[in-house]
C-alpha positions as CSV (number, residue, x, y, z in Angstrom):
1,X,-23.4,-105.3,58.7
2,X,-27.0,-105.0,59.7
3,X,-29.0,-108.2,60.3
4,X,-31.4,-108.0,57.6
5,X,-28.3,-106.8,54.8
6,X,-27.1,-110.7,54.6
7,X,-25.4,-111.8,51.7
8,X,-27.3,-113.1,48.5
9,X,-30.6,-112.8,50.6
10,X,-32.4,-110.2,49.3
11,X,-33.4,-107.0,51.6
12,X,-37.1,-107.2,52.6
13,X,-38.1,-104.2,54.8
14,X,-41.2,-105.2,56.8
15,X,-40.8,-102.3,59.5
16,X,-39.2,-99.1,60.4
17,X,-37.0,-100.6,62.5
18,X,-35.8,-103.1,60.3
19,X,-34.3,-100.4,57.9
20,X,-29.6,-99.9,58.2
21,X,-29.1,-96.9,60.6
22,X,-27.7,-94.7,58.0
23,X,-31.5,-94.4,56.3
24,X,-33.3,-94.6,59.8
25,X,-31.0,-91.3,60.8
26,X,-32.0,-89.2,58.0
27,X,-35.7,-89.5,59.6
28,X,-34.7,-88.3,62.7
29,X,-34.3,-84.5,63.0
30,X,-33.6,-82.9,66.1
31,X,-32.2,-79.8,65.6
32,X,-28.5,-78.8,66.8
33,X,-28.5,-75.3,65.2
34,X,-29.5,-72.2,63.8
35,X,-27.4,-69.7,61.8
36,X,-28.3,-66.6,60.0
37,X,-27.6,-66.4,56.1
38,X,-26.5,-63.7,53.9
39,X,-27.1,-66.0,50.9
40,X,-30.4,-66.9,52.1
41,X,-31.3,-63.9,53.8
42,X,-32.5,-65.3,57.7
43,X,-31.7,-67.9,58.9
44,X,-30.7,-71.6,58.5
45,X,-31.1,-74.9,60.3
46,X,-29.4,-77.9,60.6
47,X,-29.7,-81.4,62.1
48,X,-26.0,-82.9,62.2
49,X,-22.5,-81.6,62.4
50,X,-21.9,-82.6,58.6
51,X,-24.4,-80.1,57.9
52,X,-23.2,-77.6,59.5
53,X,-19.8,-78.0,57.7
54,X,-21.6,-78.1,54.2
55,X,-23.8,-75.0,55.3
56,X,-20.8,-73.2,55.8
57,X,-19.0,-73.8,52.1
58,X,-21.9,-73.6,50.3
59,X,-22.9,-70.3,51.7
60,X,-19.5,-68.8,50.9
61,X,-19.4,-70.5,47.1
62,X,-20.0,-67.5,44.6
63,X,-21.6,-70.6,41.9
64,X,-24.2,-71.6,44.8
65,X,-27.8,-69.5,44.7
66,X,-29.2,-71.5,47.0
67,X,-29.2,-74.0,49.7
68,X,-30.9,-76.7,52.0
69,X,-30.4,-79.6,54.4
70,X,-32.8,-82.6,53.4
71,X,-33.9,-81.2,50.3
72,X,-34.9,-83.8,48.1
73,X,-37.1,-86.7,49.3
74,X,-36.4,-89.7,47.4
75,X,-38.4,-93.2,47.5
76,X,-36.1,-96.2,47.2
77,X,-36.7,-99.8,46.8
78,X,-33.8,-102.7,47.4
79,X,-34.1,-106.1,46.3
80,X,-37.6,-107.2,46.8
81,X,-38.2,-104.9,49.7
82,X,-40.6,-102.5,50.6
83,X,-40.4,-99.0,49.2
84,X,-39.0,-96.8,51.4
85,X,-38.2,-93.0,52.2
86,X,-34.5,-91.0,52.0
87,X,-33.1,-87.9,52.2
88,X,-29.8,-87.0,50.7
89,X,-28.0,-84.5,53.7
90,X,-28.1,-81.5,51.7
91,X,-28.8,-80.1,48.5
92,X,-28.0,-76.5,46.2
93,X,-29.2,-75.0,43.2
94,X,-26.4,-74.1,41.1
95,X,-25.8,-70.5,39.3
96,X,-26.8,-72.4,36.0
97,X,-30.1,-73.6,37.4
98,X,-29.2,-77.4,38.3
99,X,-29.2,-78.8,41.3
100,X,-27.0,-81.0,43.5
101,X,-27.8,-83.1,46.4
102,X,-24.9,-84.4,48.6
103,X,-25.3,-87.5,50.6
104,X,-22.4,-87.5,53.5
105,X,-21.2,-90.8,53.6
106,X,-19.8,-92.3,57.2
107,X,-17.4,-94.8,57.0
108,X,-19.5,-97.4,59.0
109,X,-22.3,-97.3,56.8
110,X,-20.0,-98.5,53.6
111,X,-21.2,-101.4,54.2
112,X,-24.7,-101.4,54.7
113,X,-24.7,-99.3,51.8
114,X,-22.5,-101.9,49.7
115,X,-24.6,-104.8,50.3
116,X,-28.4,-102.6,49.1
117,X,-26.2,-101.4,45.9
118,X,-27.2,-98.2,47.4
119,X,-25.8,-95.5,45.5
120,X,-26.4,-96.5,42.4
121,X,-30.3,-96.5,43.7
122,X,-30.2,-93.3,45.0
123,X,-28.6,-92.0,41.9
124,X,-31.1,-93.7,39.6
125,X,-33.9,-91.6,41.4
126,X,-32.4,-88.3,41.7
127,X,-31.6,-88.4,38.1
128,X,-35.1,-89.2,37.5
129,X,-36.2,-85.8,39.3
130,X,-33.1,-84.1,37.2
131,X,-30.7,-83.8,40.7
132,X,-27.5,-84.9,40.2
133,X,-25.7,-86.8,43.1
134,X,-22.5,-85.8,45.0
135,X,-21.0,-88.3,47.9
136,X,-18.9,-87.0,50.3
137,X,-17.3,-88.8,53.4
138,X,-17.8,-87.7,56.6
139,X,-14.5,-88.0,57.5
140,X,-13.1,-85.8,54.7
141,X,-15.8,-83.4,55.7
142,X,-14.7,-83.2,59.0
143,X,-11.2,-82.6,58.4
144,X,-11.5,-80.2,55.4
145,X,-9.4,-77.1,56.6
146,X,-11.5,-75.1,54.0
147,X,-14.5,-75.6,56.5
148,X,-12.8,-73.9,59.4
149,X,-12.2,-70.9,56.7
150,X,-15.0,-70.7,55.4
151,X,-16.8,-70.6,59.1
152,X,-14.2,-67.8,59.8
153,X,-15.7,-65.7,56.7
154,X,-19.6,-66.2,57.8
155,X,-19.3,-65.1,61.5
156,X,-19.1,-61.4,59.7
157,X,-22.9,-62.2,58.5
158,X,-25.1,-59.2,59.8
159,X,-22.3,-56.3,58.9
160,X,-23.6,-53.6,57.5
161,X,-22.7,-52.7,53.8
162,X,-24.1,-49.5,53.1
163,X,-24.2,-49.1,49.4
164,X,-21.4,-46.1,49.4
165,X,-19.0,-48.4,51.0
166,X,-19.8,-51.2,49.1
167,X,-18.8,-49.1,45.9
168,X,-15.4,-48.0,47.6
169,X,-14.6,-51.7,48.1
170,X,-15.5,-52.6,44.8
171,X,-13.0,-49.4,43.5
172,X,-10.3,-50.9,45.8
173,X,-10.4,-54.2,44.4
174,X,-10.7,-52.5,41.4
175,X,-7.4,-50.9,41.9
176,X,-5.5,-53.9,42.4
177,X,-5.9,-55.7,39.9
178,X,-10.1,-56.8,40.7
179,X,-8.6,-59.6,43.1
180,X,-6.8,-59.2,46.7
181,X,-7.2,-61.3,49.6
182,X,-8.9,-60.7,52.9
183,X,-5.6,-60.0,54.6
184,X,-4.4,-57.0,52.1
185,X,-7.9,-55.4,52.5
186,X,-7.8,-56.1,56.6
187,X,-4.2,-53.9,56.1
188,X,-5.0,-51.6,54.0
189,X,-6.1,-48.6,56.3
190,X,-7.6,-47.6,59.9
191,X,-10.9,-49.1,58.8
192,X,-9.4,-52.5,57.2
193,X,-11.0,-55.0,59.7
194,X,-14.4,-53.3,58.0
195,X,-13.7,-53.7,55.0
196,X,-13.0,-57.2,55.0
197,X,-15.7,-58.1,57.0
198,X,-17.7,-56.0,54.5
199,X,-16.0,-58.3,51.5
200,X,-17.1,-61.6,53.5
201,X,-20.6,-60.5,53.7
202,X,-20.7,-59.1,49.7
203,X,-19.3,-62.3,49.0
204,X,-21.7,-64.5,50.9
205,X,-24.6,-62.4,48.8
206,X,-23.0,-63.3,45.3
207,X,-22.0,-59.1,45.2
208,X,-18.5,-60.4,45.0
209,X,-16.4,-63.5,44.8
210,X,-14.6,-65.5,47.7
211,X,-11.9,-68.0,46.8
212,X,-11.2,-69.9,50.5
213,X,-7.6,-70.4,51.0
214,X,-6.9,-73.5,53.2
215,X,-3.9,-71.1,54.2
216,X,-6.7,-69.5,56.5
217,X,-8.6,-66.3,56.2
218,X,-6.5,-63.5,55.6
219,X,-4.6,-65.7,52.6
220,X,-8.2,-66.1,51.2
221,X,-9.2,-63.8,48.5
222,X,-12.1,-61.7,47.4
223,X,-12.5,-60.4,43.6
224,X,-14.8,-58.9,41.3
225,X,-16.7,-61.8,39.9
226,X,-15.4,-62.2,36.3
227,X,-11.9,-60.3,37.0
228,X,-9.3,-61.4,37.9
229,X,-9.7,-65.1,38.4
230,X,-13.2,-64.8,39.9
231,X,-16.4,-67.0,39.4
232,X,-18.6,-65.5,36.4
């Protein structure tokens, strides 16, 4: 536990440096990557792996219009202490207009975060600014097989979908029933590998719907959003 977190003593921040590690990180922003974005349309940063991993699903989740790392500043007080400053890791806006922030949660910050009662503060203030809160560990993040697939479908960001093609896929998913997965469209002539790149990428831009399959890519499907079993 951090030295100023002691039991029944309450937290007085006098200094930057006196503050857990877990809120200290999330001022410290060094950027590890850049990605392009179908969703977004250009590109997307991000500062730690978890955000990476969250970039990836959200820009492949049909009911996601938009997303962020750090998005919503939030000032929090503990105890007695000092106000100070926190970002949740990332955040969306939601195809119904609300909007999420999810705070990644490491297992060696429980607790830090324990002894500050520190999620319900964080969720006191979001909801005051209307964001509703969603933890997720790090270490279920990092395991999720859905990540990997979900990674798989946005390397195919910058394919070209020429609005003729685009209407073919739409007749072919049409044709079977308005849902297939990636791997029946990948097999389903010489130009396959296209068109299921092509389904990633409509997908990624809300066009179409994307259901990731922790089966892996191919058992991963793509519909026409409302048919089928896809998203509205």
């Amino acid at each position: 536990m951090h030295p100023a977190l002691q039991p029944g003593v309450p937290f007085l921040v006098q200094s930057g440096d006196d503050l857990p590690p877990f809120v200290r990180r999330c001022s410290h922003r060094n950027l590890m990557g850049r990605a392009p974005s179908e969703k977004l349309g250009g590109p997307v940063s991000w500062t730690t792996p978890s955000q990476a991993s969250l970039g990836h699903l959200l820009e492949v989740t049909h009911g996601v219009v938009s997303y962020g790392p750090w998005p919503f500043k939030v000032t929090l007080r503990a105890g007695w202490s000092e106000p100070f400053e926190y970002w949740p890791a990332m955040g969306f806006t939601a195809i119904d207009g609300s909007r999420v922030a999810i705070d990644v949660v490491h297992d060696h910050d429980l607790d830090d975060r324990t002894a500050m009662d520190f999620d319900r503060l964080l969720e006191e203030a979001l909801d005051a600014r209307g964001v509703r809160l969603v933890r997720m560990r790090e270490i279920h993040l990092a395991t999720d097989r859905k990540v990997v697939v979900a990674k798989q479908m946005a390397r195919h960001v910058g394919t070209s979908v020429p609005a003729e093609d685009a209407e073919r896929l739409r007749g072919l998913i049409g044709g079977h029933g308005g849902r297939m997965t990636l791997g029946a469209i990948r097999a389903s002539g010489e130009d396959g590998p296209l068109r299921m790149a092509q389904a990633c990428v409509l997908g990624m831009r809300r066009r179409l719907c994307l259901g990731v399959d922790v089966g892996g890519l191919e058992a991963s499907t793509v519909s026409l959003c409302g048919v089928g079993g896809g998203a509205a």
